[in-house]
N, C-alpha and C positions, 0 to 999 in steps of 0.2 A: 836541754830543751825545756825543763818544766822552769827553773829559771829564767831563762829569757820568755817565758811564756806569763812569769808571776811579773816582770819588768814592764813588760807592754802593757799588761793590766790594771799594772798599779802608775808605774812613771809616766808611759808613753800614753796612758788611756781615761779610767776612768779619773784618777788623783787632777790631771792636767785640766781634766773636761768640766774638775768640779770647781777647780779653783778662779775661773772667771765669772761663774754664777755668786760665788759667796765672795767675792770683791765684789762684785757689783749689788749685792744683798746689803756690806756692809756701807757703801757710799749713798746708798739709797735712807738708811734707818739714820746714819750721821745727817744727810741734808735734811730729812723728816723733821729732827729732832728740833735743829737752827730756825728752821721755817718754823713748827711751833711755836719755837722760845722768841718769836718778835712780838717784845710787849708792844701791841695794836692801840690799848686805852691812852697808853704811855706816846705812841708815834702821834697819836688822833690827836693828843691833846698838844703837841707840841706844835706840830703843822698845824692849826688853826688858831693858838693861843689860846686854847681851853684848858680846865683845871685838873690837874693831875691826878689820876681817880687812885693815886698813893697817897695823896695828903688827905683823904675824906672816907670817912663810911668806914668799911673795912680795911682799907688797903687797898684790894684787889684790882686786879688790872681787866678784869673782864667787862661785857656788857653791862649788868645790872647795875652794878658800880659806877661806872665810868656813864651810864644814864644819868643816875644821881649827881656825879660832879660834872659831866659838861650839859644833859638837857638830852632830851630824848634824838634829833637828829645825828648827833654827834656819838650817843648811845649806839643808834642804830647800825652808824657804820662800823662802829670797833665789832660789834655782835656779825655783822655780815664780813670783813674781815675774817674773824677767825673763825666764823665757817669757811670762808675760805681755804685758809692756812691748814684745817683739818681735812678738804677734799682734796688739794692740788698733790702734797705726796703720795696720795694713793694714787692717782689719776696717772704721775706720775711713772709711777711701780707698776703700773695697768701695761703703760704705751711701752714702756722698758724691755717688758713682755716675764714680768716678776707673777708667780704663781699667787694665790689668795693666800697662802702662810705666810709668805714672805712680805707681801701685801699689808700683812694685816698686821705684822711687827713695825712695818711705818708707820700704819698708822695707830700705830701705839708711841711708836714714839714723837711723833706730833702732839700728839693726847699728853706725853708726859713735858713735853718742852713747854706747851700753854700752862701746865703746871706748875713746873719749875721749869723758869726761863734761864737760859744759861746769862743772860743781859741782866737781868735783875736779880743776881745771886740768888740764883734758884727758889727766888717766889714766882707770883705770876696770880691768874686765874684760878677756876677749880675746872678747867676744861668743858663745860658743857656745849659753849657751841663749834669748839674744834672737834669734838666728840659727834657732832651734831652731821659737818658738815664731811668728816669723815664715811660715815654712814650716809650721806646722800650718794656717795661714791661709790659707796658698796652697792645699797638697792636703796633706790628713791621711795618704792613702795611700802617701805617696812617704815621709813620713815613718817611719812602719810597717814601712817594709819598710827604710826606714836603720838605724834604731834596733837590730836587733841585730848588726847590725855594728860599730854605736859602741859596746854593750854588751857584749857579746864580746870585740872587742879588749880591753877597760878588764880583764876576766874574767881573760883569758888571760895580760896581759902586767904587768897593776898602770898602766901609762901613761896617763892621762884626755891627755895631749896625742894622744897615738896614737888612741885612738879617735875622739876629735874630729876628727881631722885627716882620717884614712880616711874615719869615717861621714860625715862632712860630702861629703866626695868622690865619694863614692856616692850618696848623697842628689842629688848635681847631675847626677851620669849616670845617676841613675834618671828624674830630670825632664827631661834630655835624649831618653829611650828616650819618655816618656809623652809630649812633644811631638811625636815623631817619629808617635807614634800616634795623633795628635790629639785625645789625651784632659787635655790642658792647651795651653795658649794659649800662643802663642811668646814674646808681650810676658814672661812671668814669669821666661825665659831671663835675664833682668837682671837677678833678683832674686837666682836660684840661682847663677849663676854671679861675680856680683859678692861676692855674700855670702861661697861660697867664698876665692875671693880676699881679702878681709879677714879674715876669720879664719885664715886659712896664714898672711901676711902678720903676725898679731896675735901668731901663736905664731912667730915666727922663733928666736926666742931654745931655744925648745924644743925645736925643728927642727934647732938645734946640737947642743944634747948629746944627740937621739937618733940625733944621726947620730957622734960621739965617745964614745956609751956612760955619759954621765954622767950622762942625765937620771931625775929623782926619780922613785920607783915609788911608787903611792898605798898607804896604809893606811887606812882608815877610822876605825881607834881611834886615831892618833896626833893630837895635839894641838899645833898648830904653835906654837912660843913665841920664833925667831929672825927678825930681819927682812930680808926679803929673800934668802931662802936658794934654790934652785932651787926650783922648784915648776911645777905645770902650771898 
């Protein structure tokens, strides 16, 4: 009896019950990942015959960059893109009917594919606006209310790493306050707060010269044409 009783509970029950949730946990953070890792700068420039934002500035495959090598329109879409790419796996994980833990490991690993893209031997962006648009998906509001802090600083000082760096930082102690308020779910704690962490983490290098005074101030009109020069 206790037997056939530990059978049902483990074989026939809850072991069975678990294991289509964490298959479908694990196809969810795999597609996450792919859907990040499409260098966006890299496709924008090709479909339109713009300049490969690898050959100029940093490298980097994200907006700021890819502003600098194709021209602000062309900027714009790779940057609304992988907002994109950062909302659509959660959104995803949402309708799937995936809790905010499991949620929130997508969209981390979205946040990590825009950083190392499995397409560009694991370079890429530094994540911010996969990170960005991630977080639209979570709560729009927490965003709203980062957002001029990222903008501002960028305003006030020319730094796109600064403002990313702060906004982002804020954006995770404002989902901390909203948790605390119980108007967001704790599970997403993982999302905002690992997120940050990748992206600090993504900007290290940035994180140096704005702490030695060397790092690169943005212009909008300049047009990057050296490879690998500072950049945000």
């Amino acid at each position: 009896m206790v037997a056939e009783g530990i059978r049902i509970a483990t074989g026939g029950g809850i072991v069975h019950g678990m294991e289509p949730r964490l298959t479908q946990a694990i196809v969810l953070v795999v597609l996450a990942y792919l859907v990040g890792s499409l260098p966006m700068g890299v496709l924008v420039a090709r479909a339109t015959g713009g300049v490969d934002p690898r050959t100029v500035g940093s490298g980097r495959t994200g907006g700021t960059n890819a502003l600098r090598a194709m021209g602000p329109a062309r900027g714009l879409a790779v940057g609304l893109l992988d907002i994109a790419k950062g909302a659509l796996p959660i959104l995803v994980a949402g309708w799937a009917g995936a809790d905010p833990l499991v949620s929130s490991v997508v969209g981390l690993a979205a946040l990590m594919g825009a950083w190392h893209s499995l397409f560009l031997r694991f370079h890429g962006g530094r994540g911010v606006a996969t990170g960005v648009g991630g977080m639209l998906a979570v709560s729009v509001p927490v965003v709203l209310i980062a957002l001029p802090v990222f903008i501002g600083l960028i305003l006030v000082t020319r730094y796109v790493s600064l403002g990313s760096l702060l906004g982002t930082a804020f954006g995770a102690l404002v989902s901390v306050v909203f948790v605390a308020l119980g108007w967001l779910e704790t599970g997403w704690l993982v999302y905002t707060i690992g997120g940050v962490a990748i992206i600090w983490i993504a900007h290290r290098d940035n994180i140096s010269r704005l702490l030695n005074g060397t790092e690169r101030r943005f212009d909008p009109r300049e047009r990057a044409t050296a490879r690998r020069t500072p950049d945000a």
